[in-house]
PALUMKE-430503 format. One line per field, with one value per residue (C-alpha): residue number from 0; residue in one letter; y, x, z. Coordinates in Angstrom, 1 decimal. Layout:
i	[NUM;...]
aa	[A;...]
c2	[Y;...]
c1	[X;...]
c3	[Z;...]
This chain:
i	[0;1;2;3;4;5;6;7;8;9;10;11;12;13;14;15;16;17;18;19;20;21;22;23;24;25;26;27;28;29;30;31;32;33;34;35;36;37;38;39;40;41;42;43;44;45;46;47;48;49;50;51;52;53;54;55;56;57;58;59;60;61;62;63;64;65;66;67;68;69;70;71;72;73;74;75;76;77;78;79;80;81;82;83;84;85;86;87;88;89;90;91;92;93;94;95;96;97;98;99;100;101;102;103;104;105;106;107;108;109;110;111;112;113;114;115;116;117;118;119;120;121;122;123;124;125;126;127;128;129;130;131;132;133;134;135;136;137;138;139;140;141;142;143;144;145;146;147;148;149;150;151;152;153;154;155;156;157;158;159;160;161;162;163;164;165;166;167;168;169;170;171;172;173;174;175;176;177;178;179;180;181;182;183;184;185;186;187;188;189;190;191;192;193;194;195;196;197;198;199;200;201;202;203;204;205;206;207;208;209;210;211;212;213;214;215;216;217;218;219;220;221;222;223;224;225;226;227;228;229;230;231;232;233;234;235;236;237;238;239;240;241;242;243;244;245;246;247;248;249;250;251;252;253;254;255;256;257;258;259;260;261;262;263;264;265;266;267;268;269;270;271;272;273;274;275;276;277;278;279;280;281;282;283;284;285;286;287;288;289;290;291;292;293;294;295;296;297;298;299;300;301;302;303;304;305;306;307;308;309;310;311;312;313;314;315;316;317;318;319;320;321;322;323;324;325;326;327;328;329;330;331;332;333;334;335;336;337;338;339;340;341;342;343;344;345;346;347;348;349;350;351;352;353;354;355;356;357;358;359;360;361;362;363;364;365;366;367;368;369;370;371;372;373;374;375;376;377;378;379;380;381;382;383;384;385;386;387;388;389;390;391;392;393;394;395;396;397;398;399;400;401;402;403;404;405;406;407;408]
aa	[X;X;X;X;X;X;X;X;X;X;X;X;X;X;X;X;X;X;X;X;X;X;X;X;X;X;X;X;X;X;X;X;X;X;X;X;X;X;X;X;X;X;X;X;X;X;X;X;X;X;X;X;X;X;X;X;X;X;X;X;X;X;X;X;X;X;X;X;X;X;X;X;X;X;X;X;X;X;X;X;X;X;X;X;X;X;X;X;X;X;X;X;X;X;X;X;X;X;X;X;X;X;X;X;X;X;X;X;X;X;X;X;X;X;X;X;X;X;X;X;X;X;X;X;X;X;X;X;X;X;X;X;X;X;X;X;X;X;X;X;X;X;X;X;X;X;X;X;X;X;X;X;X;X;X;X;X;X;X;X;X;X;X;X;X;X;X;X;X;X;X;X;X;X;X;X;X;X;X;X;X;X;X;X;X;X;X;X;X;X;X;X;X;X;X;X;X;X;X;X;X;X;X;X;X;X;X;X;X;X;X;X;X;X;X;X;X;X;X;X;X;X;X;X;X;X;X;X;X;X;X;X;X;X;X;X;X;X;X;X;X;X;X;X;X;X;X;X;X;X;X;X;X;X;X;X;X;X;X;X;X;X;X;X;X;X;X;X;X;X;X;X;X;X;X;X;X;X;X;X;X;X;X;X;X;X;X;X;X;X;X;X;X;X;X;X;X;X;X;X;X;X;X;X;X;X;X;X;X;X;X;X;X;X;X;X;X;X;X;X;X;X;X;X;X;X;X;X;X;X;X;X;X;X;X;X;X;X;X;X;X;X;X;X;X;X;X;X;X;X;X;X;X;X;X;X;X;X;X;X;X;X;X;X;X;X;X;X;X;X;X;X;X;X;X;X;X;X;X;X;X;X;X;X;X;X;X;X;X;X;X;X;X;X;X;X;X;X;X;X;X;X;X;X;X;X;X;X;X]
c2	[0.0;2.6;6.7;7.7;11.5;13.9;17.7;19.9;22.3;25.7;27.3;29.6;28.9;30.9;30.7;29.3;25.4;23.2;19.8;17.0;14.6;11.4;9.3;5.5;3.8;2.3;4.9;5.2;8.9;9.8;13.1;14.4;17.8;20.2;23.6;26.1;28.9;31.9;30.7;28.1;28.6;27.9;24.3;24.3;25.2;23.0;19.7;21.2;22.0;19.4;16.5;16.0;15.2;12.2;10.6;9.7;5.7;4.6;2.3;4.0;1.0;1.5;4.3;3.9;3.6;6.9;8.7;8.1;8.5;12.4;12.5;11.7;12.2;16.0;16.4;19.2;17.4;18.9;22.2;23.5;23.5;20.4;18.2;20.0;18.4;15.4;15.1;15.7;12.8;10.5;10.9;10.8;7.1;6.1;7.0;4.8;2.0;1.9;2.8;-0.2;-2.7;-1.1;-0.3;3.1;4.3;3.3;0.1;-0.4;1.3;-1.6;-0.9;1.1;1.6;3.7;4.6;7.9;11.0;13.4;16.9;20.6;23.4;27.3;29.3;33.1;36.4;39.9;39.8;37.2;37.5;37.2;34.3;32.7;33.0;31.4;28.5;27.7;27.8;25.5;22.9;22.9;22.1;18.8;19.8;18.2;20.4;23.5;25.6;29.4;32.4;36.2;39.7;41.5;44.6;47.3;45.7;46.0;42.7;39.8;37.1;33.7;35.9;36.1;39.5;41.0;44.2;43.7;46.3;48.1;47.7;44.7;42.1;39.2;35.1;32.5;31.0;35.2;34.9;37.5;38.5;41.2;42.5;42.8;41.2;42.9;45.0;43.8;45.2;42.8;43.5;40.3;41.5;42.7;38.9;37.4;39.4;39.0;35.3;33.2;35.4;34.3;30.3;31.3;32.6;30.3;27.4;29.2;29.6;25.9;23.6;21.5;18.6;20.4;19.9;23.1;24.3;27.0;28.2;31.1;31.3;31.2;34.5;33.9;33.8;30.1;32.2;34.2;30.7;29.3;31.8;31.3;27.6;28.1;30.4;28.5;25.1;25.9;25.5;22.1;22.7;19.9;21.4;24.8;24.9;26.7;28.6;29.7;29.7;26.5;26.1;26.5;23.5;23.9;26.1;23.3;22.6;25.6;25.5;21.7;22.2;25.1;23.2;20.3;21.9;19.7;21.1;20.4;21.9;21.1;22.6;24.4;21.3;19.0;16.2;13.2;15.0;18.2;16.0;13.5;16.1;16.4;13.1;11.3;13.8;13.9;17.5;17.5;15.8;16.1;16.4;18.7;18.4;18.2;15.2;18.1;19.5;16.4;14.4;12.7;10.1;8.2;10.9;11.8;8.1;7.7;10.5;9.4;5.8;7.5;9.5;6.3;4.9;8.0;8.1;10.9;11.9;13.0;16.5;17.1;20.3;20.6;24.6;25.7;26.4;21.9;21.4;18.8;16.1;16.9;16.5;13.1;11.9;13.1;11.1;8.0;8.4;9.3;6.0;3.7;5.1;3.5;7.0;9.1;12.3;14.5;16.1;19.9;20.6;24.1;23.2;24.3;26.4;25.9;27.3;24.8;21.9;22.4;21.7;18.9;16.9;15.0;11.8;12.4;13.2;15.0;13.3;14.3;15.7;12.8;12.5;9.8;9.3;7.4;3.6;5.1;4.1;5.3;8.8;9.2;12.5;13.9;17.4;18.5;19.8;22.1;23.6;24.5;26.4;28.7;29.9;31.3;32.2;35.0;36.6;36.1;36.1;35.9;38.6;40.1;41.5;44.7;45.7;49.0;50.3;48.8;45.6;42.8;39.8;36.8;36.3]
c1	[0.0;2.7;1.4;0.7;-0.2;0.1;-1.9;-1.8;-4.9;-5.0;-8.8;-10.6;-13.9;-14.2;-10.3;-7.9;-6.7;-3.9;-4.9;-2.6;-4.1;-2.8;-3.7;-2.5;-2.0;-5.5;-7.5;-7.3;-7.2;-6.2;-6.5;-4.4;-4.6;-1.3;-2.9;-0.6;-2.4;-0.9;1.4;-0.3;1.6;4.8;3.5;2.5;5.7;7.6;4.9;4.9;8.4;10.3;7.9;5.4;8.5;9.8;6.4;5.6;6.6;6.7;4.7;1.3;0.9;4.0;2.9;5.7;8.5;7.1;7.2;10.6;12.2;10.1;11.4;15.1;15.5;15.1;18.3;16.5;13.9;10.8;9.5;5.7;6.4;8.3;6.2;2.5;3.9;4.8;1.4;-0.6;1.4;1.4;-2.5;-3.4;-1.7;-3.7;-6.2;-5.6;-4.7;-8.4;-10.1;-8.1;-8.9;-12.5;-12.9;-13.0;-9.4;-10.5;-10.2;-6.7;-5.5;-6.7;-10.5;-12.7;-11.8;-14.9;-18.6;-17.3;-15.3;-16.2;-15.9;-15.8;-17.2;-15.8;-18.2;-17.0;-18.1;-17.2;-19.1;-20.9;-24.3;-23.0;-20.7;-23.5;-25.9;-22.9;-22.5;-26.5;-26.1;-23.5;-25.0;-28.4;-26.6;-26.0;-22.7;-21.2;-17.9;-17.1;-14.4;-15.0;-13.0;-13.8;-13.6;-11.2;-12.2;-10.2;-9.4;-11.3;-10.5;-9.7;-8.2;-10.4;-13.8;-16.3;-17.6;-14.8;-14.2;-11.5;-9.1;-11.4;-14.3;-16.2;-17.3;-14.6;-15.7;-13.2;-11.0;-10.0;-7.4;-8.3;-7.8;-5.1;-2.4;-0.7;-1.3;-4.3;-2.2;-4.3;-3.5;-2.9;-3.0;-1.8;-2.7;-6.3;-6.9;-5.4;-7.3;-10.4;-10.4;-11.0;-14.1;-15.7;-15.2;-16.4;-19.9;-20.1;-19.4;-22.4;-24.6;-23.8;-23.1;-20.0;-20.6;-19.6;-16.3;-15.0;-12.3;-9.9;-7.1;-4.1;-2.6;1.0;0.8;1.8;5.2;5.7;4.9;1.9;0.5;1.0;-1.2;-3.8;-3.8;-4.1;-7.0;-9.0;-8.4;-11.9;-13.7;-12.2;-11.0;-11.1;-7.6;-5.6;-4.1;-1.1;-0.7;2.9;5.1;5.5;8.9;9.5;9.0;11.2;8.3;5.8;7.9;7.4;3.3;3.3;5.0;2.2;-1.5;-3.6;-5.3;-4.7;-2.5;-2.7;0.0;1.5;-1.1;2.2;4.5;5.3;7.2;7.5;10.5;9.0;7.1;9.7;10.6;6.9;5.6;8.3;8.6;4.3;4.5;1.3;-2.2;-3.3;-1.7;-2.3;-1.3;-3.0;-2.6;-2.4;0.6;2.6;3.6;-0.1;-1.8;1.7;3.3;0.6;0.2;3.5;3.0;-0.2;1.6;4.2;1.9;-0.1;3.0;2.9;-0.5;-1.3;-4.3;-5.2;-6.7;-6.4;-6.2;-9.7;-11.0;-11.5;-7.6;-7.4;-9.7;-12.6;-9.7;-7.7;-10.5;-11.5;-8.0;-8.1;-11.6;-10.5;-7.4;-9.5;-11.5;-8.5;-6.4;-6.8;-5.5;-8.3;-9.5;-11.5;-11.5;-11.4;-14.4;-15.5;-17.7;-16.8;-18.7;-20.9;-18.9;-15.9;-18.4;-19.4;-15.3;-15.0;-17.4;-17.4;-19.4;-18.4;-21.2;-21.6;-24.6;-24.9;-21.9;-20.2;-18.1;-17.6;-15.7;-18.4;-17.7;-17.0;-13.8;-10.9;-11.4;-14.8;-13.9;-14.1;-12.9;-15.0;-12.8;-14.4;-16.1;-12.7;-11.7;-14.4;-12.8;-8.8;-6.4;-6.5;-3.8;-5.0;-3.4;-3.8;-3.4;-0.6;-0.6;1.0;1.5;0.3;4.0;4.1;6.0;5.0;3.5;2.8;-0.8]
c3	[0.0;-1.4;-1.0;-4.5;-3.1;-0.4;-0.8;1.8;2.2;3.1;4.4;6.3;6.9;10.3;11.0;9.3;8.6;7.6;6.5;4.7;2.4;1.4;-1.1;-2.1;-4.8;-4.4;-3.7;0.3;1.5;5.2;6.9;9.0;11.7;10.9;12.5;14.5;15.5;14.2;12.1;9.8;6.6;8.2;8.6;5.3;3.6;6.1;4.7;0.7;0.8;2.9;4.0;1.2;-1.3;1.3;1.4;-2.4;-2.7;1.1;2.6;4.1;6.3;8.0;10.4;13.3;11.1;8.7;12.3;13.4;9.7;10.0;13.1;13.5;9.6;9.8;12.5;13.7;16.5;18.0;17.3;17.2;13.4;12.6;14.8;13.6;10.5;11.8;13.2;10.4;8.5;11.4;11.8;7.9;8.0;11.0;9.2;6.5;8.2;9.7;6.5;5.5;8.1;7.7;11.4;13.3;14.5;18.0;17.7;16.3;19.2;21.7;21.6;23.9;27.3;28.2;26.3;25.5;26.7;29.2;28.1;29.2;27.6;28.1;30.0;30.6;31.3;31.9;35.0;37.5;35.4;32.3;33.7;35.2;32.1;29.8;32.6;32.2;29.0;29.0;31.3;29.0;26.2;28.2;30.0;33.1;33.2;33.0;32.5;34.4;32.8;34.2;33.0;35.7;37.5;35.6;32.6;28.9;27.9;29.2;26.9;26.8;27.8;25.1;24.6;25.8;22.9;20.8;20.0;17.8;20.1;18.7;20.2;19.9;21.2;22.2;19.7;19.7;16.8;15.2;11.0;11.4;10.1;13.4;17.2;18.9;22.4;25.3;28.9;32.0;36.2;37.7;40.9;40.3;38.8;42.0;44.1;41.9;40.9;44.4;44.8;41.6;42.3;45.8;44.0;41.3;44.0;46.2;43.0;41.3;44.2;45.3;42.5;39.5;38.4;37.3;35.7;35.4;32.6;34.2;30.4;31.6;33.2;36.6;38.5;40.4;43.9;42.4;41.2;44.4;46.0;43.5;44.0;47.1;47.4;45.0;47.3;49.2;45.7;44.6;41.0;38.7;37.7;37.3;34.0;32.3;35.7;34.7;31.5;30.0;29.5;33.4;34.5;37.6;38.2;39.3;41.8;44.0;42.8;44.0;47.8;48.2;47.2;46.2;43.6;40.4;37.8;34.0;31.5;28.2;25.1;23.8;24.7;21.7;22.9;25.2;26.1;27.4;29.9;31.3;34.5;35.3;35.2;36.9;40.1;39.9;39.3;37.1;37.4;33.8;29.8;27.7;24.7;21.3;18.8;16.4;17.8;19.6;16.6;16.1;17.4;17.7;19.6;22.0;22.8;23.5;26.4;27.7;28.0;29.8;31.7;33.1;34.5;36.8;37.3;35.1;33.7;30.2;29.0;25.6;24.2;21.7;21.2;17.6;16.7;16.8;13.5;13.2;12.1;15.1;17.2;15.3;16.4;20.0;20.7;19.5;21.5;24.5;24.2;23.9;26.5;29.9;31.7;30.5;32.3;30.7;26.9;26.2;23.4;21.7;18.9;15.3;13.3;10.9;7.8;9.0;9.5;5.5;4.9;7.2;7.5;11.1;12.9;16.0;18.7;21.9;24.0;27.4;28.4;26.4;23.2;20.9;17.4;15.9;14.6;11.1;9.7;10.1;12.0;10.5;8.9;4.9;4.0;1.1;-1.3;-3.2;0.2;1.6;-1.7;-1.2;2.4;1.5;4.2;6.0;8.1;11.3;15.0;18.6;21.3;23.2;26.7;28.0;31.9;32.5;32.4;28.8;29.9;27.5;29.2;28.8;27.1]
């Protein structure tokens, strides 16, 4: 089963895509997930230019061995780019491979470990009522976690809060990469969200009981002291997990955050390789995984960390809002029902233009997700669709201290 052709797709139908096609000799296409928020066609030339070329010939059925040739090949290892690329080839032969074996994805990677894959949802607001009308609103569309993000006192904007304004005063929701020519300027007060975060959990704790499992995302902008604090105010509220509380490439970091709570940590949506985790999961410095299949060298990769992971008794939380496209998420859920160390799946649903380009059979059914018993990831991209949508330049926020420091976003 040689590859007879690889295309890689560019479109925009609501933000923008990368998607690799391959094709064999007889007819079997695979799909694979190669979006980098931000900085899509970077991936693309990197597949067009120096992947694509090395694929024509080999053996589609030979999935590991395509991996590490991508891998150790290029001399150059890991890197958002080079394993995005990596991904999207490693998940379009999975792919494949199913279609071949005419059985979903799932169940080449062991079979199902669970009926389907808890998920969160991304409730927000710029103040309690808003917040609490977008957490109803979550939990009626059939909900049964919930990630809380919160306007700050003082601040316009508030990256990861829908309706907060954008720099030119519209309304902006969450994915925010926005179509400009340059990175949207936000402002940031680290201390005003300190001081304002542990009394929102304490109301939305006093307004939605002590059974929900919520959840809450710092977006790397804390110090490894400031995060302790926060941890440790929020204790009272029992988190399902604080996420990206500081930088990711600190992980010395999780030290000083572990010595000073319990509140469960989860890290890694910008980490890319086993490698990035191998501190963390051996001293227990994490309680969940977050990386995307997307963006950790596919299905191969990320399986390789959750495997890793498990030994320590680590959890998975893969990253899914709108900038991991409906492929990416295909991949994820079939991972998520074949791993043994599941913990919970981050979901944002796609838009309706991008659901015309891709066309999905995965479901969400009472708080649930499955991948569907379609074959292989039980996803087409419609062509002719995605050519109606072309790129657009399109980026995410930066942050700015009030003394014009830049910050972390």
């Amino acid at each position: 089963m040689k590859i007879a052709a690889a295309d890689v797709v560019v479109t925009s139908p609501g933000r923008n895509f990368v998607t690799l096609r391959i094709t064999t000799e007889d007819g079997i296409t695979g799909l694979g997930d190669a979006t980098l928020n931000g900085r899509e066609l970077a991936v693309e030339a990197y597949l067009r230019e120096h992947v694509v070329p090395l694929l024509i010939g080999r053996d589609a059925s030979a999935v590991e061995d395509t991996w590490q040739y991508l891998y150790r090949g290029a001399y150059w290892r890991r890197g958002p780019v080079t394993m995005a690329a990596v991904a999207a080839v490693d998940t379009a032969l999975w792919d494949i491979k199913a279609r071949a074996a005419g059985m979903p994805l799932y169940q080449l990677l062991g079979g199902a470990c669970r009926v389907g894959a808890l998920a969160y949802g991304h409730a927000s607001g710029r103040d309690l009522p808003e917040l609490f009308d977008s957490i109803r609103l979550h939990l009626d569309r059939g909900f049964r976690a919930i990630r809380v993000q919160t306007g700050i006192p003082g601040l316009d904007t508030v990256y990861g809060v829908a309706a907060s304004a954008a720099g030119g005063g519209d309304r902006y929701d969450y994915e925010p990469a926005r179509p400009t020519a340059l990175p949207v300027e936000e402002s940031w007060d680290t201390r005003a969200y300190l001081r304002h975060v542990p009394s929102v959990f304490e109301a939305v704790r006093s307004e939605f009981g002590p059974a929900l499992p919520l959840l809450h995302d710092g977006h790397h902008r804390m110090t490894p002291i400031e995060a302790a604090r926060l941890g440790k105010a929020l204790e009272p509220y029992d988190l399902f997990w604080l996420e990206d509380a500081t930088p990711g490439e600190d992980q010395a970091a999780l030290r000083l955050i572990r010595q000073h709570t319990t509140t469960p940590l989860a890290i890694g949506e910008v980490f890319n390789s086993i490698h990035d985790y191998t501190t963390l999961l051996s001293e227990r410095l994490i309680d969940y995984v977050r990386s995307a299949v997307t963006h950790a060298g596919g299905v191969t990769g990320l399986k390789k960390v959750l495997d890793f992971a498990a030994v320590h008794g680590v959890k998975s939380g893969v990253h899914g809002p709108t900038d991991i496209s409906p492929v990416g998420m295909a991949a994820a859920l079939h991972l998520d029902l074949a791993v043994h160390n599941f913990g919970i799946q981050e979901y944002m649903p796609h838009t309706a233009e991008t659901l015309e380009v891709f066309r999905t059979s995965y479901t969400f059914v009472d708080g649930l997700l499955h991948p569907s018993d379609s074959v292989g990831l039980g996803v087409e991209l419609d062509l002719d669709a995605a050519g109606r949508f072309p790129y657009r330049p399109a980026y995410l926020p930066v942050n700015r201290l009030a003394d014009g420091t830049l910050h972390d976003w």
